[in-house]
C-alpha positions as CSV (number, residue, x, y, z in Angstrom):
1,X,0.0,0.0,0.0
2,X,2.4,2.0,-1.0
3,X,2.7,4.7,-3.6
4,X,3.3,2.9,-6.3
5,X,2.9,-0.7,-5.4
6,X,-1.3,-1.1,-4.4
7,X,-2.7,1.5,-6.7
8,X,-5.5,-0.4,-7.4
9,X,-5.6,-2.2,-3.8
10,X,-5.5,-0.2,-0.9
11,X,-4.3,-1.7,1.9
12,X,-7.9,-2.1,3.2
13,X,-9.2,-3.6,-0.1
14,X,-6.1,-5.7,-0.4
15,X,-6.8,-7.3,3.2
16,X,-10.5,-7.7,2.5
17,X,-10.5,-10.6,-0.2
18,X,-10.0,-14.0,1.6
19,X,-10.3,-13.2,5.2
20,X,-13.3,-14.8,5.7
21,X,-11.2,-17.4,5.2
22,X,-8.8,-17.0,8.5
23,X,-11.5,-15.4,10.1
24,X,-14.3,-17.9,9.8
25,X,-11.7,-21.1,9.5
26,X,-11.8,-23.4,12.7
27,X,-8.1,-22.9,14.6
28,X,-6.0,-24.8,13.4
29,X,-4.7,-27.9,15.4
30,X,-1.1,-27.3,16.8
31,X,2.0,-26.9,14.3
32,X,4.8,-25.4,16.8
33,X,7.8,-26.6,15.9
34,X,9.8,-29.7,17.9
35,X,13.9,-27.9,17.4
36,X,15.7,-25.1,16.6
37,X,18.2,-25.6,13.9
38,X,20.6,-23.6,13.4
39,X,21.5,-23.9,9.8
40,X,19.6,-24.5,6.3
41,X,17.2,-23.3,4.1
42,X,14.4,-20.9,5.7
43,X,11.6,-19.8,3.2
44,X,10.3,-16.6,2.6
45,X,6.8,-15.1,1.3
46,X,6.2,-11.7,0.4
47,X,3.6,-10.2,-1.8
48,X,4.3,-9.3,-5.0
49,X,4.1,-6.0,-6.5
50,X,2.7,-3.9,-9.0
51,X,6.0,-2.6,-9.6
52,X,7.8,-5.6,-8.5
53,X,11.7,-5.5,-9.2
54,X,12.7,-2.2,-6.8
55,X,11.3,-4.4,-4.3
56,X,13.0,-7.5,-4.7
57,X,16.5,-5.9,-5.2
58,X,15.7,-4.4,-1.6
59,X,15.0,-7.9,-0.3
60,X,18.4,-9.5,-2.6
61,X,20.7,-6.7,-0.3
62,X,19.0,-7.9,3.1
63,X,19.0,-11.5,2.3
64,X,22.2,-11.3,1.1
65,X,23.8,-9.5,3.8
66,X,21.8,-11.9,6.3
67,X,23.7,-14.7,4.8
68,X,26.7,-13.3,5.0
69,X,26.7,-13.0,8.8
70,X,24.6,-16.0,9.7
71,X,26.8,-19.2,7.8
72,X,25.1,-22.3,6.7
73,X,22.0,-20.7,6.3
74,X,20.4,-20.3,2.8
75,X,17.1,-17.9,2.2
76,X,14.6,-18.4,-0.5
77,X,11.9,-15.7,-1.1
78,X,8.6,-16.4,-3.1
79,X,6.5,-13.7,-4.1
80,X,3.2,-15.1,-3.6
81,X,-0.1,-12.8,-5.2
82,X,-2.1,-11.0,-2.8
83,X,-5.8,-12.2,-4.3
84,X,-4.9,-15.8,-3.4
85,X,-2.8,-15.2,-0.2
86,X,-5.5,-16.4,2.3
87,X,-6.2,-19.4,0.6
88,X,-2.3,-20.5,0.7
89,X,-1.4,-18.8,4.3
90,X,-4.0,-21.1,5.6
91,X,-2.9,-24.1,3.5
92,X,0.8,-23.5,5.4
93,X,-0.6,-23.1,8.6
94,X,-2.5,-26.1,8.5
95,X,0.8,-28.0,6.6
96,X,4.1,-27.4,8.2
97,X,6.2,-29.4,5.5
98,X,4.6,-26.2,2.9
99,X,5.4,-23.9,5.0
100,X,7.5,-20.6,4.8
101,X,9.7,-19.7,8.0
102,X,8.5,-16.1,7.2
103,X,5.5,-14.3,5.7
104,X,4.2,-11.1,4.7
105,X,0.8,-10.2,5.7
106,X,-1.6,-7.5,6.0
107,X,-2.2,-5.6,9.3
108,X,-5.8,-6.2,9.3
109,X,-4.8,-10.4,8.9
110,X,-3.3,-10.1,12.7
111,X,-5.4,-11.0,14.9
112,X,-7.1,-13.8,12.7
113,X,-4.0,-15.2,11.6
114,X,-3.3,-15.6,16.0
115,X,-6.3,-17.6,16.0
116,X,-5.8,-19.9,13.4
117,X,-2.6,-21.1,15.8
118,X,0.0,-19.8,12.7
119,X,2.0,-16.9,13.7
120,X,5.2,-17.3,16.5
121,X,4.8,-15.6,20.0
122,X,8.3,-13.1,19.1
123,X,7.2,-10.7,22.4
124,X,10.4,-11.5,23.9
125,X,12.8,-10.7,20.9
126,X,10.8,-8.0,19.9
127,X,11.3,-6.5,23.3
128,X,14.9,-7.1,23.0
129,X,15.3,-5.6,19.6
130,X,17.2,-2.7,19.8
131,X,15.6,-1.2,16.5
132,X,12.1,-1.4,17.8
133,X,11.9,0.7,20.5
134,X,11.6,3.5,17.8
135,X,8.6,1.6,16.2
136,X,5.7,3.6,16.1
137,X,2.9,2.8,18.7
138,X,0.0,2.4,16.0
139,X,2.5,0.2,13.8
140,X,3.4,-2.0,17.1
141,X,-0.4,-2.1,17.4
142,X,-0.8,-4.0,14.0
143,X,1.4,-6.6,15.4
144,X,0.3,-7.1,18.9
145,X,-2.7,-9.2,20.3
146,X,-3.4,-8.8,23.9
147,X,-0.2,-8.3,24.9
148,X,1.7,-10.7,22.8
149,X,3.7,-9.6,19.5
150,X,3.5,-11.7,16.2
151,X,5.6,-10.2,13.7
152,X,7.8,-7.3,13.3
153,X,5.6,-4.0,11.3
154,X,7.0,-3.8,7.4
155,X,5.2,-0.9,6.6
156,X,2.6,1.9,7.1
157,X,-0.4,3.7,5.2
158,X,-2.5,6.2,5.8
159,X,-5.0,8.6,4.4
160,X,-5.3,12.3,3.6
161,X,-7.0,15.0,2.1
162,X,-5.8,15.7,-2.0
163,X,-7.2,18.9,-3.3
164,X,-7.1,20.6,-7.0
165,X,-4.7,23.7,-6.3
166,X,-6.0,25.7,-9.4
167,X,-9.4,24.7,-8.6
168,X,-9.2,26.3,-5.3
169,X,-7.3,29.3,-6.9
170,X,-10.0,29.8,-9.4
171,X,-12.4,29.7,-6.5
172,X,-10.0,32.3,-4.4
173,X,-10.7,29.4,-1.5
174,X,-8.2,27.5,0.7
175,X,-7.8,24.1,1.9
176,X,-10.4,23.2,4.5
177,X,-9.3,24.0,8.6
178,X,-12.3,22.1,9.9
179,X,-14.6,19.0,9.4
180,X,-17.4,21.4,9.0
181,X,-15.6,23.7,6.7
182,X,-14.6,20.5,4.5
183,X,-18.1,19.8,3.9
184,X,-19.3,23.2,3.0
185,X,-16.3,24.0,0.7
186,X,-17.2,20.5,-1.2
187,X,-20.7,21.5,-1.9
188,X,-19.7,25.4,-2.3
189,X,-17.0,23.9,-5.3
190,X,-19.9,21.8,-6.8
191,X,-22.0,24.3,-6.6
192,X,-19.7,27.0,-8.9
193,X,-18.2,24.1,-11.0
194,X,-21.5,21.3,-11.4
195,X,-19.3,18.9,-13.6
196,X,-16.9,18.5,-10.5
197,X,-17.6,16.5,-7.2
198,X,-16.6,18.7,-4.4
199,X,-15.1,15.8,-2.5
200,X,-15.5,12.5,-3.9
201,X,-16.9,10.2,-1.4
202,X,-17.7,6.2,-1.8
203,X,-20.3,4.6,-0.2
204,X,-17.9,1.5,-0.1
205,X,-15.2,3.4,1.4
206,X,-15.0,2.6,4.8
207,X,-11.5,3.7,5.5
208,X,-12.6,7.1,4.4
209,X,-15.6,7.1,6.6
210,X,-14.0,5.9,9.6
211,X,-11.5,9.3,10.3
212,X,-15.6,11.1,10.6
213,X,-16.7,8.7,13.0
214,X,-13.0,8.9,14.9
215,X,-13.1,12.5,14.5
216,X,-16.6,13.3,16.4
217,X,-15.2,10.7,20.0
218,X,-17.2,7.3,17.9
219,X,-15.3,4.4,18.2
220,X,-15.8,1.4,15.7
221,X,-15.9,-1.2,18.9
222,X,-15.3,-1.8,22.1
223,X,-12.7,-4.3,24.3
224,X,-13.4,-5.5,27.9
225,X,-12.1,-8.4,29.2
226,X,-10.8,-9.9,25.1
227,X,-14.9,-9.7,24.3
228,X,-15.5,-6.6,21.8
229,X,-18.8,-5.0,21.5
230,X,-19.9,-3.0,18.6
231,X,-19.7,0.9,18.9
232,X,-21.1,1.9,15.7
233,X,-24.5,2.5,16.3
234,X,-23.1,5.0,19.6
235,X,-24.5,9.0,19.7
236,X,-21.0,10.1,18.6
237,X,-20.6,7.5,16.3
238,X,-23.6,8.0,14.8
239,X,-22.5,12.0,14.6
240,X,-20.0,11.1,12.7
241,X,-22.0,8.8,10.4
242,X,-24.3,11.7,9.4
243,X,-21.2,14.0,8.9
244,X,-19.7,11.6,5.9
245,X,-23.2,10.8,4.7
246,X,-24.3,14.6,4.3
247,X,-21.2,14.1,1.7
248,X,-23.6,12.1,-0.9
249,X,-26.4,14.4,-2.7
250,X,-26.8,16.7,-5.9
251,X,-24.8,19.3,-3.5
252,X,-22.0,17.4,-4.0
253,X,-21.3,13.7,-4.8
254,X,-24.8,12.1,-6.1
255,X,-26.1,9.3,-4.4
256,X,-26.6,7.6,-7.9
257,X,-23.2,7.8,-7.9
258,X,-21.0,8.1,-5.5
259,X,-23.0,5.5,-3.2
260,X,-21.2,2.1,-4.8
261,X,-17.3,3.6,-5.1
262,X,-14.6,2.7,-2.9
263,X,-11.7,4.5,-2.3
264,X,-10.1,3.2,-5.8
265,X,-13.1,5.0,-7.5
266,X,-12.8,8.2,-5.4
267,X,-9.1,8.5,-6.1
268,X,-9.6,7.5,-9.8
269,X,-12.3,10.3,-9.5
270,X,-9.9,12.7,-8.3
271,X,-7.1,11.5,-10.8
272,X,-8.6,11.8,-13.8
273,X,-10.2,15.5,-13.1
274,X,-13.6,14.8,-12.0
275,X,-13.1,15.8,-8.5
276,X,-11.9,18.7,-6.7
277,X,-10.5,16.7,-3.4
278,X,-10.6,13.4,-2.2
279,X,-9.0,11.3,0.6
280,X,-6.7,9.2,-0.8
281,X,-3.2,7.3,1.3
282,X,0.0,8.1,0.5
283,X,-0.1,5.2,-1.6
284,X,-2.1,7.1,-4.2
285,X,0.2,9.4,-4.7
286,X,1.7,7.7,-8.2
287,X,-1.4,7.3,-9.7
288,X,-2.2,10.6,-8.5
289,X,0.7,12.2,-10.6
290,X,-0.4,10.1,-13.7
291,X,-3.6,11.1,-13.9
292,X,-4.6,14.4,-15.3
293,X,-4.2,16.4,-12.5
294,X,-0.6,16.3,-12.1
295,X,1.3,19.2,-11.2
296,X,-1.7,20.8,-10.3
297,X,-2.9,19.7,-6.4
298,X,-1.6,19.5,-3.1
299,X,-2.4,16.9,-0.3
300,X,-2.9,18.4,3.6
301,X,-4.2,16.3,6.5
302,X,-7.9,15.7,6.2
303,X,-8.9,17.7,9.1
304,X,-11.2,17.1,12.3
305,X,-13.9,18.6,14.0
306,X,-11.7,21.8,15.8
307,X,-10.4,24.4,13.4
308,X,-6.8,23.1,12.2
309,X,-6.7,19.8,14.1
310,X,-6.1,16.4,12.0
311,X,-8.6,13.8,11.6
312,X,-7.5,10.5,13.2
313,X,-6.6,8.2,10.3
314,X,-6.4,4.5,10.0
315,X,-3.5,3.1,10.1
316,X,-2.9,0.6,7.2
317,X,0.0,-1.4,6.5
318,X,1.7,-4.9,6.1
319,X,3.8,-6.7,8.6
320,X,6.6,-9.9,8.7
321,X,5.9,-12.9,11.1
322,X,7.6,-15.8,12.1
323,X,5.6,-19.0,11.5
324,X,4.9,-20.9,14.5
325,X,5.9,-24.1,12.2
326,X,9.1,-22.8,11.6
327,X,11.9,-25.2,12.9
328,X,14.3,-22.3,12.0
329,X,13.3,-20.3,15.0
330,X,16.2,-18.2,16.0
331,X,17.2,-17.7,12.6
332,X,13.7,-16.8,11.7
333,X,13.6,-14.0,13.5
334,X,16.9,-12.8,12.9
335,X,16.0,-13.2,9.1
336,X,12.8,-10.5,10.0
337,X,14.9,-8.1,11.8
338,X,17.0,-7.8,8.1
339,X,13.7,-7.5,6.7
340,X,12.3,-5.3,8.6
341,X,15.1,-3.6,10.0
342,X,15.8,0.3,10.0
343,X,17.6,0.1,7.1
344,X,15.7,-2.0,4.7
345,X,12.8,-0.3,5.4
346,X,14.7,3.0,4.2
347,X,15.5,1.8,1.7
348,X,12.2,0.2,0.9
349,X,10.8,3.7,0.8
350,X,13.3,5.1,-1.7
351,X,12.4,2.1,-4.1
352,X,9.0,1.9,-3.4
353,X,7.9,4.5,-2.1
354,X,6.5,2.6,1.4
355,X,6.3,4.6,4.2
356,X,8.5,2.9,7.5
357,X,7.4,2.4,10.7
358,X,10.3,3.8,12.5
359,X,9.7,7.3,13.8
360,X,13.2,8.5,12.6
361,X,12.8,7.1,9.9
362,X,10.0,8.3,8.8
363,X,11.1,11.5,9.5
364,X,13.9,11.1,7.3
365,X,11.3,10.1,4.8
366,X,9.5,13.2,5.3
367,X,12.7,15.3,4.8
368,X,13.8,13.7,1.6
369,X,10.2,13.7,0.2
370,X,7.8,16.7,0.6
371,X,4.8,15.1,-0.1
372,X,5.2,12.5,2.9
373,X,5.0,15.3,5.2
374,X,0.9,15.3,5.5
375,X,0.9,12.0,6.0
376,X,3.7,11.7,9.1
377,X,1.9,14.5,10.3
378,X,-1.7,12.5,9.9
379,X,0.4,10.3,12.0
380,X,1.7,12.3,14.3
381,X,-1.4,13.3,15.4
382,X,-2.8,9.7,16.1
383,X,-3.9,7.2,13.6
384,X,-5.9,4.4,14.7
385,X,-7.1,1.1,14.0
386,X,-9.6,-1.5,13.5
387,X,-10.6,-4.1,16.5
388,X,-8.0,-6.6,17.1
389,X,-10.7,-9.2,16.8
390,X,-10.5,-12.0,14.1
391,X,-14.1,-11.2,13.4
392,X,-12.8,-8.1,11.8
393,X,-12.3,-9.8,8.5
394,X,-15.5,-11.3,8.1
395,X,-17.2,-7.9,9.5
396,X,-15.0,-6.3,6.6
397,X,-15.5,-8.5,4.1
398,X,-19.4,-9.0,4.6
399,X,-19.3,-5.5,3.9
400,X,-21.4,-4.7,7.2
401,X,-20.1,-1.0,7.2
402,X,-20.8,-0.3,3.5
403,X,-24.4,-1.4,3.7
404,X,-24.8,0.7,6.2
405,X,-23.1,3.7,4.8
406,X,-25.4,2.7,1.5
407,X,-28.4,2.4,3.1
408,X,-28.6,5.4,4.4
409,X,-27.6,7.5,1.2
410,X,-30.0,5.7,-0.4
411,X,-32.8,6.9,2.0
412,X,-33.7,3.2,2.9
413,X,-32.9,3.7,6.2
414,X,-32.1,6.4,8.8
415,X,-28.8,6.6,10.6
416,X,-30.6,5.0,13.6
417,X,-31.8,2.3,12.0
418,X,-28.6,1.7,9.8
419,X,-25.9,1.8,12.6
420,X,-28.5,-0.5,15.0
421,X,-28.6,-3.4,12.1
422,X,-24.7,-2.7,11.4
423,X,-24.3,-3.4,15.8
424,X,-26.4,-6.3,15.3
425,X,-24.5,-7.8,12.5
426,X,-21.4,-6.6,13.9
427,X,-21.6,-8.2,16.9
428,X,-23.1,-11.8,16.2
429,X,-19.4,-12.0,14.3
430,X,-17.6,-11.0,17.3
431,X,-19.7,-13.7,19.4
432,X,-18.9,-16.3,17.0
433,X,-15.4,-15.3,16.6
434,X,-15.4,-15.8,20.5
């Protein structure tokens, strides 16, 4: 999810296909691994890539040095493809002999990958990992469940606001301060310029929704004792609900519309000239600048309810874990440290353009690229994230949250109604999930 990588797969859409799978998949019986060698062959699988050689060269330099300093030990990296990664992840969780030592997964996989029994408990070399002390809280969230860490963060993505600088100059208006400013300056655009959406909005984007219903005190869920309880259908919650619906109309994005798109149609909106601002990750940015609208926007944090405060974002992103199958332990993790060390990950970012989860880091990032700066500010100012509940994915993949976002624009149902059938449906998957 990266700039040039997941154009057309956000991190959320790429971690929606398949995880019914994990989600929904009785836990698998126990595959921890009898030894520890020391030497041999460990396996690797990382996604592959829209633009997939940058990547790879990254991942030949830390292999290569990891061979160098660990002897007798061999690394062999698949790239496996992201629409078929549940089905196989599964498969090697359930079959130790097809197994990788290491694999790449999304942040939203976590805490349903835990379940299934397939991911190592790493809490007590991630705590002694010098490196890691400078991870970012939100991207040690991805990898945590309870209090237990599974994996080491790869990389981050987040969301925020991309407006048409000579749109706005035309207009003689600036960037929105405020939530409520956002919305009136959308429907005041539309309103001078009818062929333009003021902000394109999607009724299936539910990572664009959520920074509304963060922004107004809603929460998605809540977490007492492990058990999660739906929050959605909550007074601020629903607040927020009616500010992102107020969005779809003539006034601004039609109903007709605007009500199917997900954030690949709002960006591809925005892209090709049809929109006058949109929330898009900093993994839009490349098709961004090869649409028709390059050279000629600007991206600030999407902002919140207060004049000149920052929506909270979420925070999207793949991570590395250690197979719990793995009878390469010690080197298994050492192998994910390379990977996802300091300076692969900066190096990541000047291939690919992915933005790292170290704080420094990213700050270097932000230094040596201008238009990372909104987006290390987004998460400067607290991003957050979804339930760390295995029922996520089949919440997320049922599309509970865009029916309800749908309904409503639609006029089938009121925001009441909506968010109290969303609850519902929301939390008969976190009972089953258990």
């Amino acid at each position: 999810m990266k700039l040039s990588a997941r154009i057309a797969a956000p991190v959320a859409a790429l971690v929606l296909a398949g995880l019914t799978a994990t989600a929904c998949a009785p836990q698998t019986s126990d595959t921890s691994a009898k030894g520890d060698e020391k030497s041999g062959t460990l396996r690797v699988w990382l996604f592959q890539e829209v633009g997939h050689k940058p990547k790879e060269k990254v991942v030949d330099d830390a292999v290569a040095a990891f061979e160098k300093s660990h002897k007798g030990a061999k690394v062999e990296v698949e790239y496996i493809p992201v629409d078929t990664r549940a089905q196989r992840i599964k498969a090697a969780f359930n079959d130790p002999k097809s197994a990788p030592d290491l694999v790449e997964y999304g942040n939203s996989d976590t805490a349903g990958y835990v379940k299934d029994g397939g991911l190592a408990d790493i809490t007590e070399e991630f705590g002694a990992w010098e490196e890691a002390k400078d991870t970012d809280p939100i991207a040690k969230q991805s990898v945590t469940v309870g209090d237990k860490v599974y994996g080491a963060p790869f990389f981050v993505g987040v969301r925020a606001l991309y407006y048409r600088t000579d749109v706005f100059k035309d207009l003689g208006i600036q960037p929105p301060k405020s939530q409520a400013e956002l919305v009136s300056t959308a429907k005041k655009i539309h309103k001078a310029k009818p062929d333009l959406y003021g902000l394109a909005v999607g009724g299936a984007y539910t990572y664009g929704a959520m920074p509304f219903i963060w922004s107004h005190g809603g929460e998605i869920a809540g977490e007492s004792g492990g058990t999660y309880k739906s929050a959605i259908n909550s007074e601020k919650a629903r607040k927020g609900i009616e500010a992102y619906t107020s969005l779809f109309g003539d006034d601004n994005c039609p109903a007709a519309k605007c009500a199917s798109m997900g954030g690949n149609a709002t960006v591809t909106a925005f892209a090709s000239g049809k929109a006058a601002m949109a929330i898009g990750g900093d993994f839009s940015h490349a098709a961004v600048e090869a649409g028709s609208v390059k050279g000629k926007y600007a991206v600030v944090p999407l902002p919140g309810i207060a004049p000149d405060s920052i929506a909270p974002a979420f925070a999207g992103g793949n991570n590395i874990g250690v197979l719990k199958s793995s009878s390469h332990r010690t080197l298994a993790v050492d192998l994910m440290k390379s990977l996802t060390g300091k300076k692969t990950q900066a190096e990541m970012f000047d291939a690919m353009g992915f933005l790292p989860t170290y704080t420094d880091v990213l700050d270097n990032a932000a230094k040596k690229q201008p238009f990372v700066a909104p987006f290390v500010q987004t998460l400067g100012a607290g991003a957050k994230f979804v339930p760390a509940s295995p029922a996520w994915g089949q919440i997320d993949a049922s599309l509970v949250l865009p029916t309800m976002f749908q309904e409503i624009v639609s006029g089938r149902k009121d925001v009441a109604q909506a968010s109290d059938d969303a609850a519902k449906k929301m939390d008969a998957a976190f009972t089953a999930a258990g």
